[in-house]
C-alpha positions as CSV (number, residue, x, y, z in Angstrom):
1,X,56.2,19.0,-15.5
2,X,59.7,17.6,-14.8
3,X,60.9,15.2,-12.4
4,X,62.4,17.7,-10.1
5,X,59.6,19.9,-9.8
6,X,57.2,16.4,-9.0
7,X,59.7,15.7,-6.1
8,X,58.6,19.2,-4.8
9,X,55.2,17.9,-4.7
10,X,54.3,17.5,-1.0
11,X,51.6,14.9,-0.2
12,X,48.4,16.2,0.8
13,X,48.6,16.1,5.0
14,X,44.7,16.6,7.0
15,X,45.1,18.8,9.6
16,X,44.5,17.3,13.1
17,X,41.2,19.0,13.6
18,X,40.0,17.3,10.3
19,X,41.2,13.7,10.8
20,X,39.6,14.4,14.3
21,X,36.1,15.4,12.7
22,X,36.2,12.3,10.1
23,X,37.0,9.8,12.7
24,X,34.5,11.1,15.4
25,X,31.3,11.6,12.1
26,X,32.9,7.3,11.2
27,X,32.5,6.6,15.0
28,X,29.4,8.2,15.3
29,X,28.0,6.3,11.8
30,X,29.8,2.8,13.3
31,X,27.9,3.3,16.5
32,X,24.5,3.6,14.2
33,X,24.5,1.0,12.2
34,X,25.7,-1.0,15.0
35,X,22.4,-0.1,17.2
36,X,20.4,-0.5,14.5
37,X,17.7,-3.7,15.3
38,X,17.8,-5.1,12.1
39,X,22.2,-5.2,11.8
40,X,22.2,-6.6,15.4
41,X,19.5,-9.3,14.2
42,X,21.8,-10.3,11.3
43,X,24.8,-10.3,13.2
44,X,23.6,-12.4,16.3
45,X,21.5,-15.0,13.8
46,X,25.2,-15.4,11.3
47,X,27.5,-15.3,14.7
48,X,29.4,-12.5,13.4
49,X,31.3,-10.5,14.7
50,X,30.5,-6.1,14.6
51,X,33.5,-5.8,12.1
52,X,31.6,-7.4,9.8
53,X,29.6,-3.8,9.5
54,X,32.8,-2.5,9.0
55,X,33.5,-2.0,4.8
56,X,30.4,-0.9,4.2
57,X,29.4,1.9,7.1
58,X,28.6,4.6,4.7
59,X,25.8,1.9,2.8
60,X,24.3,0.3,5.8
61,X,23.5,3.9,7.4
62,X,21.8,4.9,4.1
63,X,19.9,1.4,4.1
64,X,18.8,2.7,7.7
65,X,18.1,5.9,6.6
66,X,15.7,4.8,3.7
67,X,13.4,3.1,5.8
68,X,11.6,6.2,6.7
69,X,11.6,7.2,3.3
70,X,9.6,4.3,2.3
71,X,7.7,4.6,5.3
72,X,6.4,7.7,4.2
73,X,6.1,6.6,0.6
74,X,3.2,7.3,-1.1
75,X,3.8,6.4,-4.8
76,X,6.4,4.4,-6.6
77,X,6.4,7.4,-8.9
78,X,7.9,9.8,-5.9
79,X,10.2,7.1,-5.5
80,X,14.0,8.4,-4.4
81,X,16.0,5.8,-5.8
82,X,17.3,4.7,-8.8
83,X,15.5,2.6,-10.1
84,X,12.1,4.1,-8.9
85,X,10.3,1.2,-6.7
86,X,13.7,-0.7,-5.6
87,X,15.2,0.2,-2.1
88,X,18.0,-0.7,-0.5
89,X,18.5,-3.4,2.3
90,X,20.5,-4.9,4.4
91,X,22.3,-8.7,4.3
92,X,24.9,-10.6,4.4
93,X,27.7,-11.8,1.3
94,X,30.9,-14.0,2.3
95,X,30.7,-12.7,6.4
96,X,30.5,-9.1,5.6
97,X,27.3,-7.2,6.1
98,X,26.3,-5.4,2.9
99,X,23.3,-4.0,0.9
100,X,22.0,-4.8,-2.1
101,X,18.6,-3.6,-3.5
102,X,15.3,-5.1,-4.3
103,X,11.8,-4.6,-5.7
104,X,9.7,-2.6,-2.5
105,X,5.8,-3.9,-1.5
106,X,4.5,-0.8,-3.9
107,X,6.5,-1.8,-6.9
108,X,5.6,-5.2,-6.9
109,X,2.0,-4.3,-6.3
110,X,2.4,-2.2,-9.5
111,X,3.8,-4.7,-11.2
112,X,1.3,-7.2,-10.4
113,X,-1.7,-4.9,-11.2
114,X,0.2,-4.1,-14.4
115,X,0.7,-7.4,-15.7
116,X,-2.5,-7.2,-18.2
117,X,-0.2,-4.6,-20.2
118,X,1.6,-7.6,-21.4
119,X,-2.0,-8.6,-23.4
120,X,-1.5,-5.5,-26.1
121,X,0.0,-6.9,-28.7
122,X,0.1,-3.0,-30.4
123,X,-1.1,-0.3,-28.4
124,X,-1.9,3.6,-29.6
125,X,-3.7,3.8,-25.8
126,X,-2.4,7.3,-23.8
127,X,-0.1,6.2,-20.7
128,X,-3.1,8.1,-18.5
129,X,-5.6,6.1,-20.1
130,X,-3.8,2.8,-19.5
131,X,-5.1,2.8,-15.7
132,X,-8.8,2.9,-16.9
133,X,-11.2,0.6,-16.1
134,X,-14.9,0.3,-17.3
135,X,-15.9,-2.3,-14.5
136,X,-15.1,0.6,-12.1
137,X,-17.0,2.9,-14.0
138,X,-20.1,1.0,-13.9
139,X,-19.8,-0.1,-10.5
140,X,-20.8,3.9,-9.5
141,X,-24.0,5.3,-9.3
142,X,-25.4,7.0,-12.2
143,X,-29.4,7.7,-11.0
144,X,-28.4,11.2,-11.2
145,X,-27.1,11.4,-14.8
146,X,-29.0,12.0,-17.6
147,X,-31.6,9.2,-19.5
148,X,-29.0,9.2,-22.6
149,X,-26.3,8.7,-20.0
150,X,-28.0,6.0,-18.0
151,X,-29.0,4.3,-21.3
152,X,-25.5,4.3,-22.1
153,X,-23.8,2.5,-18.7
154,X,-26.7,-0.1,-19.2
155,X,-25.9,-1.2,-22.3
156,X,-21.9,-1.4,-21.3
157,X,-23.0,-3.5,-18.1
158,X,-25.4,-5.9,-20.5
159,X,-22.4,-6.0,-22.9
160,X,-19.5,-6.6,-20.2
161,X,-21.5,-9.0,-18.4
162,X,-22.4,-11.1,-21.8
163,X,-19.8,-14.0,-21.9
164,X,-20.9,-13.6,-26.3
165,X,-20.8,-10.7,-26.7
166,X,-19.7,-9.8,-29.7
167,X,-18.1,-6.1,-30.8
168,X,-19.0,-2.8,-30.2
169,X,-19.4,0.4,-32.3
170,X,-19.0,3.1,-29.8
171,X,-20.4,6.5,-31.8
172,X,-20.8,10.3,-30.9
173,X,-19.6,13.8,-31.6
174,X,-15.8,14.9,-30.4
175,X,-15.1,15.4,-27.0
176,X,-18.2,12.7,-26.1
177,X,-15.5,10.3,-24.8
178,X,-15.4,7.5,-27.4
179,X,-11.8,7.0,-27.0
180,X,-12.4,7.3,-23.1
181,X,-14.5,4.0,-23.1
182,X,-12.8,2.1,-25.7
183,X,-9.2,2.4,-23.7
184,X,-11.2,1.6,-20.2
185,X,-12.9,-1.6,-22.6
186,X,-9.7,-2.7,-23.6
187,X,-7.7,-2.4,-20.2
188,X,-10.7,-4.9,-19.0
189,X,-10.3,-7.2,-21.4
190,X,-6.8,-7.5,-21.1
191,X,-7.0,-8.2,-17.5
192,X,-9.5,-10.6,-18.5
193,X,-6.7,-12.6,-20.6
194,X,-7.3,-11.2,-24.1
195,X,-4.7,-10.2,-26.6
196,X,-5.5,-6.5,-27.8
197,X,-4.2,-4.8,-30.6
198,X,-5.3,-1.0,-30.2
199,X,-4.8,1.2,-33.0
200,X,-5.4,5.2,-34.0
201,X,-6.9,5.4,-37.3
202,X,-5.9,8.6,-37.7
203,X,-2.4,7.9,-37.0
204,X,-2.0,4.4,-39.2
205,X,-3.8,6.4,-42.4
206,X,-1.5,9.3,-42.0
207,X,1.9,6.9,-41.9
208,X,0.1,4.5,-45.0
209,X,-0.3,7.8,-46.8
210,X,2.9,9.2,-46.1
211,X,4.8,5.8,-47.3
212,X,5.9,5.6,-43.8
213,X,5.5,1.8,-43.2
214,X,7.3,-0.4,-45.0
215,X,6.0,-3.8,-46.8
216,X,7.1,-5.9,-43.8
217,X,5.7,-3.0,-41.4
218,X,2.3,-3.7,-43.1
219,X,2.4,-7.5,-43.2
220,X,3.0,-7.1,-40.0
221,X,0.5,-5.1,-38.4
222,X,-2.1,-6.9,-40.6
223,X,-1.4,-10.2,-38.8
224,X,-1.6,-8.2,-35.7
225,X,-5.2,-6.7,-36.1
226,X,-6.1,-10.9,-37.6
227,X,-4.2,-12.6,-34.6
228,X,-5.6,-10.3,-31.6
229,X,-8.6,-11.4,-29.4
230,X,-9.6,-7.7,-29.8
231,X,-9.4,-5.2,-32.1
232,X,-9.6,-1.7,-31.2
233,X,-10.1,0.9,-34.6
234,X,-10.3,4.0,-32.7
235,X,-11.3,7.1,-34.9
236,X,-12.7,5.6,-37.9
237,X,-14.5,8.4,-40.1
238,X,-11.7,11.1,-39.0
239,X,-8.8,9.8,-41.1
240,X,-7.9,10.4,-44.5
241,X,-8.9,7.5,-47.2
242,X,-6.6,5.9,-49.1
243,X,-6.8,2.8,-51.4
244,X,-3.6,1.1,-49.3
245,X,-6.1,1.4,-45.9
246,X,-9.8,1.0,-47.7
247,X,-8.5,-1.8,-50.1
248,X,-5.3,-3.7,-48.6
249,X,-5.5,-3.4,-44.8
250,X,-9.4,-2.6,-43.8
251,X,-11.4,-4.7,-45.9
252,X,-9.4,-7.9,-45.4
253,X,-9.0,-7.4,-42.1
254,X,-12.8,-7.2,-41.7
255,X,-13.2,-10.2,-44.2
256,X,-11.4,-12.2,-42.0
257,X,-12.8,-10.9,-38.5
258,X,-16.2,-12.0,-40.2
259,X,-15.3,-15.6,-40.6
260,X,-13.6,-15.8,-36.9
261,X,-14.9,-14.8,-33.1
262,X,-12.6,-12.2,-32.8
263,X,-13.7,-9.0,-31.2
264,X,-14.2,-5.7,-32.8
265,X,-13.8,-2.5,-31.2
266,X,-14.7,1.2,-33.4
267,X,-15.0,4.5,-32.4
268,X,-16.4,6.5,-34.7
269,X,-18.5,10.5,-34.9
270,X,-20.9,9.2,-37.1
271,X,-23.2,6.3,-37.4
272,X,-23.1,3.1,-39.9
273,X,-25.2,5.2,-42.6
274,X,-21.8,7.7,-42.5
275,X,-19.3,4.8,-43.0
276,X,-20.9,4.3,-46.4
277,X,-20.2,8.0,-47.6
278,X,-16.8,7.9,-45.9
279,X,-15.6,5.4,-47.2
280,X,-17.0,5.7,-50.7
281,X,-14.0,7.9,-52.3
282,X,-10.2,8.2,-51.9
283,X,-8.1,11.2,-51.3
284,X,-6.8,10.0,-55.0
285,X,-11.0,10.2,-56.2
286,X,-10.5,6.1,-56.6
287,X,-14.7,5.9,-56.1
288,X,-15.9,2.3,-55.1
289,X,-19.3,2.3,-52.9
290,X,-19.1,-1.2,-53.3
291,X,-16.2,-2.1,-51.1
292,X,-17.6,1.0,-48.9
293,X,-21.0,-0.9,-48.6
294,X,-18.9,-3.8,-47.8
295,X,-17.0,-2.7,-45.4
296,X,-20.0,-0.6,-43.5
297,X,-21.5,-4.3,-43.5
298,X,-18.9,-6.1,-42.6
299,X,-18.6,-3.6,-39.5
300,X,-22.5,-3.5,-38.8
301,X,-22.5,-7.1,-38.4
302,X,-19.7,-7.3,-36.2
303,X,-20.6,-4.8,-33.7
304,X,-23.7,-3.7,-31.4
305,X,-24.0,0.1,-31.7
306,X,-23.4,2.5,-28.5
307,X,-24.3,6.6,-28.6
308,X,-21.6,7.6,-26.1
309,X,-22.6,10.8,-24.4
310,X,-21.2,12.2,-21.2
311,X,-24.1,14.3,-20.5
């Protein structure tokens, strides 16, 4: 485009009806904000004058606006705003009355109730699973349940309420709700102040035997499992054996655990008898039913047993 044909260029002119809609929907968002209880409270308590709404109209009308929203709020997680949990409000910066946002009651609630998430040093725990809690559990009423079922609250109550307790071995077909239990354990103990590492079995054999972890990777997640006031092996019997979990990462592990009052967490379909034969061979046919007898030891002593059964 040339100079001459940019001079042709008119500027853009708002018809009178237009400028007359814009200043009477300003006028009509002026006269808002300026009736609004809380703006009148700020502007009386800094002796300022109602100009001092005036650079920011559009904002403090929205600020007035959201308080219904969070009135009528019934999650953090239907949360309008972005960031979810943090609404706007109303103050004042250098004379002027402006908004700036901040964590809302709910959020902070959540954050508060959340803070035990902080405790898992490693976590393989589902997101919905992260809000369980066994305390609740056993605070309902199970008379109507089953004698297998009832069995199996009472001996969670006698081990939550034992200040030595030591692990747990938490056994039962698929779908009985091992995993279930051993999440709700763990959220509890972490509120309680305990460190939890929480690992899938199947999930850490499949990356070992896939050459998916690399030597730091291991080191690391070794000291992790040592370090933790509680260990969670969830799944132990379903994964694939390999020397690199049997040999370098289990045994020690348990080795170690059995020197120190750490405490260990398994979930498992069958009972100790079954680690023995599980463990006894390799993917690779390496055969060693002496560090299988170990390590079925090792886990016997360290752990109560539990039949979980939801029926």
């Amino acid at each position: 485009m040339n100079d001459e044909s940019m001079n042709r260029i008119s500027p853009v002119v708002l018809s009178k009806d237009l400028e007359s809609q814009m200043k009477e929907a300003r006028d009509a968002m002026r006269d808002k904000v300026l009736k609004d209880p809380v703006v009148r409270e700020l502007l009386n308590r800094n002796g300022l004058p109602d100009d001092a709404a005036e650079d920011y109209l559009s904002s403090l009308a929205k600020a007035i606006d959201s308080r219904k929203v969070c009135r009528d709020c019934v999650s953090v997680e239907y949360c309008p705003y972005h960031p979810k949990g943090f609404k706007p409000e109303i103050t004042v910066h250098n004379g002027c009355l402006t908004v700036h946002t901040r964590a809302c009651g709910k959020m902070l609630r959540k954050n508060e109730e959340e803070k035990y998430l902080s405790n898992y040093l490693y976590s393989s725990v589902k997101k919905k699973d992260l809000a369980l809690s066994m305390k609740e559990l056993l605070a309902e009423n199970h008379e109507d349940g089953s004698v297998d079922l009832l069995r199996m609250y009472v001996s969670f109550k006698e081990w939550m309420n034992d200040p030595d307790r030591q692990g747990l071995y938490l056994y039962g077909p698929p779908g009985s709700g091992k995993t279930y239990y051993a999440s709700a354990i763990a959220n509890d103990l972490a509120k309680e102040g305990k460190r939890i590492a929480y690992f899938n079995v199947l999930t850490l054999a499949q990356q070992l035997r896939g050459n998916l972890l690399s030597q730091d990777e291991m080191r690391e997640m070794i000291r992790l499992m040592k370090t933790a006031d509680v260990l969670v092996l969830d799944g132990i019997g379903a994964e694939t054996v390999t020397s690199a979990w049997r040999d370098m990462i289990l045994l020690p592990v348990l080795e170690y655990l059995s020197e120190e009052e750490n405490i260990l967490i398994v979930t498992s379909y069958g009972n100790y008898d079954d680690l023995t034969d599980h463990f006894t061979n390799t993917v690779f046919r390496e055969t060693d039913q002496n560090k299988a007898d170990m390590i079925k030891t090792r886990i016997e002593t360290l752990t109560r047993p539990v039949k979980v059964s939801r029926r």
